[in-house]
C-alpha positions in Angstrom: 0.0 0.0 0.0 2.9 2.7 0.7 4.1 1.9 -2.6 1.2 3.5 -4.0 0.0 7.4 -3.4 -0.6 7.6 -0.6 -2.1 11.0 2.3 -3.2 11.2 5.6 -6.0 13.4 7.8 -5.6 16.0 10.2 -8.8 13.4 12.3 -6.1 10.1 11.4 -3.1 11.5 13.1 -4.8 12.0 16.1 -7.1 8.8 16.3 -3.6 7.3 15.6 -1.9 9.0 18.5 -4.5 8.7 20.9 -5.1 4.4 20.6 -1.1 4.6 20.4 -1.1 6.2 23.7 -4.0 5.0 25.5 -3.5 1.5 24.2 0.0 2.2 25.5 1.2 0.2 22.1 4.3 2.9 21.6 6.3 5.0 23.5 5.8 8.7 23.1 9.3 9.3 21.6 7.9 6.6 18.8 5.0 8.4 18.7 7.1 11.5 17.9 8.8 9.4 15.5 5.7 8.1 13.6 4.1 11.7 13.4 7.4 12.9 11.9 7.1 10.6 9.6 3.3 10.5 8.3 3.7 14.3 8.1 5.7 13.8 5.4 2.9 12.8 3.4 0.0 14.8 1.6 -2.2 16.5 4.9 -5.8 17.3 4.8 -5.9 19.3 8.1 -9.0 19.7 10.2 -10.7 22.9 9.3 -13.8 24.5 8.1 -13.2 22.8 4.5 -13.2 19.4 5.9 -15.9 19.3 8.8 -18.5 20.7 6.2 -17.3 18.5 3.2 -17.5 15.4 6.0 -21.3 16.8 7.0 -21.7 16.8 3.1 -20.8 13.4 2.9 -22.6 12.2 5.9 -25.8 13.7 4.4 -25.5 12.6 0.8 -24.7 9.0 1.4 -26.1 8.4 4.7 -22.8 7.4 6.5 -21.6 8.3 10.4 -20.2 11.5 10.3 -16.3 10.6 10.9 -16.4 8.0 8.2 -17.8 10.6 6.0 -15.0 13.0 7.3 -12.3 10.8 6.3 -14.1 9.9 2.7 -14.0 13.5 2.1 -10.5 13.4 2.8 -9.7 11.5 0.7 -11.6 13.3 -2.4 -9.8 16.5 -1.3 -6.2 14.6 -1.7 -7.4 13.3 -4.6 -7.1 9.6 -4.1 -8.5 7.3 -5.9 -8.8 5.0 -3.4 -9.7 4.9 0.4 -8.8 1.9 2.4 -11.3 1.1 5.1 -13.0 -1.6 6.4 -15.8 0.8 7.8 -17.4 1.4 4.3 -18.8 -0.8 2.0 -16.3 -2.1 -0.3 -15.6 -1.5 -3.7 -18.2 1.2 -3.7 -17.5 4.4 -5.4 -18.5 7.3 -3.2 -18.1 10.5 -5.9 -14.6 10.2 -6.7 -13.2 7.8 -4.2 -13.6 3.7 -4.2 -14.0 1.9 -1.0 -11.7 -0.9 -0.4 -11.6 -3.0 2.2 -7.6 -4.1 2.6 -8.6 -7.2 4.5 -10.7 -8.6 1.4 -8.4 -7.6 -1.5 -5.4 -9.7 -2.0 
């Protein structure tokens, strides 16, 4: 998967630091080291753009709100793709196909 395009959200990096930490599943000098390092990547951060293109979302295809969020995210980096197992797979949503990494070879 990293060998393809790939960006991150403003709403992933800190779902991703907050099970990290609570979850206690990395130090916080790896967690420095993994926020570092995703930051390198394309960034959607969390502003007015994205909470009212996630509400969109949620409306338009009747999806929970942060699943929406991150859909939109995705359109905005201009991925093809969005890999989730929260949304139906294979399903385009506007510009973006679902896939579910744990069904695709």
């Amino acid at each position: 998967m990293l060998g393809s395009l790939f960006g991150i959200s403003g709403q992933s990096l800190a779902e991703f630091t907050n099970v990290a930490r609570r979850k206690k599943l990395l130090s916080d000098p790896e967690i420095d080291q993994w926020l570092a390092f995703l930051g390198t990547f394309p960034f959607v951060p969390v502003d007015q753009t994205y909470v009212m293109a996630g509400f969109d979302a949620a409306r338009r295809y009747q999806l929970k709100y942060y699943d929406a969020a991150l859909l939109a995210a995705a359109e905005r980096l201009g991925a093809p793709v969005f890999y989730t197992e929260d949304l139906n797979h294979n399903q385009v949503y506007g510009s973006v196909r679902a896939v579910n990494p744990f069904l695709e070879p």
